[in-house]
N, C-alpha and C positions, 0 to 999 in steps of 0.2 A: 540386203541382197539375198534372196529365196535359191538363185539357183544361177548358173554359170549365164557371167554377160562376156558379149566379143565386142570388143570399141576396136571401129574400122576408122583407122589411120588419116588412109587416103584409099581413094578407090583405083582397083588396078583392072585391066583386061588380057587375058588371059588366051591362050590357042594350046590344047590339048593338053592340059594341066595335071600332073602328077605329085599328089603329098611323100611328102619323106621326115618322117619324126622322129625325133630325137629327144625324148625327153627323160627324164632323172632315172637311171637303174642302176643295176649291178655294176661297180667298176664305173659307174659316168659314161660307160660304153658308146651309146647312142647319143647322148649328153655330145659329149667329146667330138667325134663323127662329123655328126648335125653344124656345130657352131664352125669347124675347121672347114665345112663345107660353105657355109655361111660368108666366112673372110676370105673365102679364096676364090668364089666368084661375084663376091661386092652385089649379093644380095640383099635387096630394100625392104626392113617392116613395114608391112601395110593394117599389120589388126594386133591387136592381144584381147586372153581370153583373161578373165577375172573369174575366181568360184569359194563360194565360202565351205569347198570342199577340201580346200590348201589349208594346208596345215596353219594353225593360230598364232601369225605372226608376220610382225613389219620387216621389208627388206632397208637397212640401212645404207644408202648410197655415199660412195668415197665421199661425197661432199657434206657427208652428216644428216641428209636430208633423209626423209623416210616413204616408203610407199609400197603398196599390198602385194603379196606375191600374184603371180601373173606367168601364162605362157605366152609364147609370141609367134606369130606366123613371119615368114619373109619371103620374096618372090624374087624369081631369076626368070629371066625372058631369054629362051634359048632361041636356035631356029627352026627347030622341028615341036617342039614343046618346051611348057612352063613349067616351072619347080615351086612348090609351097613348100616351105621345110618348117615344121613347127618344133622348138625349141623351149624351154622355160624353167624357169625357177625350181618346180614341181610339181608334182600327179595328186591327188589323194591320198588320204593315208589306206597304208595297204589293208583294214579293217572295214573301211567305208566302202564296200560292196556300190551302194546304190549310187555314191559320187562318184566314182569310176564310170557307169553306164551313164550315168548324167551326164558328166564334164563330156566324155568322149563322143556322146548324141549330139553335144551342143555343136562341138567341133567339124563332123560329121554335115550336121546343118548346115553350115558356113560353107566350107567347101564344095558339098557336094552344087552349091547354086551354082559355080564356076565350069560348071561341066564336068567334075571330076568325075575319074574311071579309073583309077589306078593310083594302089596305094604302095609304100613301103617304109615298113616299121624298121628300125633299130635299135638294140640292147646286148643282155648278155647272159652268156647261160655258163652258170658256176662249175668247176669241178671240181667245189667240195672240200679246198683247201690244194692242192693238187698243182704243182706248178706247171706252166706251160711255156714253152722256149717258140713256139711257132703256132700263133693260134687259128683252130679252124672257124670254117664261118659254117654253122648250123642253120637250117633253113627251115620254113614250116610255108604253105599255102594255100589261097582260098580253094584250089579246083586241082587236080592229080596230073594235067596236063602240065601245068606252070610247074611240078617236081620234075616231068621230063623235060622242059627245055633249061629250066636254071641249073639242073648238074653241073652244064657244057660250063658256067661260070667258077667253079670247083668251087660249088655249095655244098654241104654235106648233111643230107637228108636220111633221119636214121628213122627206123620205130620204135617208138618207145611206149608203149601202151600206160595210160592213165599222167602222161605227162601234160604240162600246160604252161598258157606263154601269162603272165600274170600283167594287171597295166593294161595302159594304154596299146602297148604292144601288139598284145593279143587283140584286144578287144574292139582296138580299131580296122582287125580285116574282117572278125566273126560279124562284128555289126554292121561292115560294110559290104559284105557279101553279101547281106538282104537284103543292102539296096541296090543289087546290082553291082558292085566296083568288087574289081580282083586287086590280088595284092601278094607280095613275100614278106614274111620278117626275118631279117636277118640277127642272127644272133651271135656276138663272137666269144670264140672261150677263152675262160676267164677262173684264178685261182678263188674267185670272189671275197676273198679278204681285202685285194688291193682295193682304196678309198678312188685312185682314180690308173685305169687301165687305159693308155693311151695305144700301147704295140698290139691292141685286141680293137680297140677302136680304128688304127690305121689298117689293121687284115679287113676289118668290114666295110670301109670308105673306098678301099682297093677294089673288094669285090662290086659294091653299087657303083662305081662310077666306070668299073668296067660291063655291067649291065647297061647304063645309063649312055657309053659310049661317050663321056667325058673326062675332060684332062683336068686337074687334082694337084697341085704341087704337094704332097705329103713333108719336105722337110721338117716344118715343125712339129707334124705329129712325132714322128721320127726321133725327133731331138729331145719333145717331151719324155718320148719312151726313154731314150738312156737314161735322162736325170733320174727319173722316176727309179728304176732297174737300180743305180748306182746308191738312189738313198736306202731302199729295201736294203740292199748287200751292206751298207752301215749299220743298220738295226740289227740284222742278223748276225754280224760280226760280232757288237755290243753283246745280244743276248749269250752268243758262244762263250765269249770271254765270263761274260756274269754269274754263266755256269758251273766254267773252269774255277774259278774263285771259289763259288759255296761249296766245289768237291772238294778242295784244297783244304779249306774249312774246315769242312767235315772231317778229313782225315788227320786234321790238325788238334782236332778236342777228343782224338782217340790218346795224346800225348805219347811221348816214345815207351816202345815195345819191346823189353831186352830177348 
């Protein structure tokens, strides 16, 4: 394998088709999003991509069997337009420069035969350790027009000079600008320690499916997010305690002090 393949499924047809990706970042952010978007409107794979730009290794299926990591397209037939929502395993690794513009040209490719014009990315943008009780959704896009009408969505568009959306994220509106298709990414904030941010992925599925003008059952995100919230405040509880013990410790090989 020289360079990323798409094995098309089944073939599907399509009326004014819109990408929305979700693949592996910060917090699983768009991860997360993507797939709860996935199950909740009982959209059907039609392709996956293959790249020997994925990291070096077999995925292990509950059933012991083995097979290559892979993204995956899925399609929803609305009434006014189609949804491709691409989902997967993994991105490149974040050094491979040139597998990033590859995988995401190939992808790019694919799509764009379907008539696509209109993209939108999903991820997450860290604050650095920094917790957040109510996450916003950060916005970036192809053309200064699309900043003034996505406010109205309470997007929040800042400038931040020398910033950058890194991934597929980015690099799927920069390269798709040149062929023509606009697009927003949505980014939701995020302490970026957590391994998987569910209540940062449901603020961004809230704000795209009120863009999109679609209904969303959120409860599982919802529910994910407490678990998730409730195990953090265990670990955190554990370390407080872990610490109270080595002061106790410590003040205890001072022995007593007449």
């Amino acid at each position: 394998m020289k360079g990323s393949v798409i094995n098309e499924i089944k073939r599907v047809e399509m009326k004014n088709p819109i990408l929305i990706e979700g693949l592996p970042g910060i917090g699983l952010i768009g991860k997360l999003a993507a797939d709860h978007l996935i199950s909740e409107l009982n959209a059907e794979k039609f392709a996956e991509l293959y790249s020997p730009h994925f990291i070096h290794q077999a995925v292990v299926e509950p059933d012991s069997t083995v097979r290559l990591m892979r993204n995956e397209f899925y399609h929803w037939k609305g009434k006014k337009f189609d949804l491709i929502i691409l989902v997967g395993d993994s991105q490149p690794q974040p050094t491979d420069s040139y597998g990033h513009y590859e995988s995401v040209g190939a992808i790019l490719d694919y799509v764009e035969k379907f008539g696509l014009k209109t993209i939108y990315t999903l991820g997450g943008s860290s604050t650095g350790g920094q917790e957040v009780k109510t996450p916003r959704v950060f916005g970036a896009t192809t053309d200064l027009q699309m900043v003034k009408e996505y406010e109205n969505y309470g997007i929040t568009f800042k400038s931040d000079p020398g910033s950058a959306i890194v991934g597929a994220s980015g690099l799927l509106l920069a390269m798709g600008k040149v062929r023509g298709m606009k697009g927003v990414c949505l980014l939701g904030e995020s302490p970026g320690y957590l391994v998987i941010d569910a209540r940062s992925a449901k603020s961004v599925l809230e704000v795209l499916t009120k863009v999109l003008g679609i209904d969303v059952d959120m409860s599982e995100l919802e529910k994910r997010a407490d678990e998730t919230e409730q195990f953090i405040k265990k670990v955190q509880d554990m370390e407080k305690k872990q610490r109270l013990q080595q002061q106790l410790k410590e003040l205890g090989d001072f022995g007593y002090i007449r």
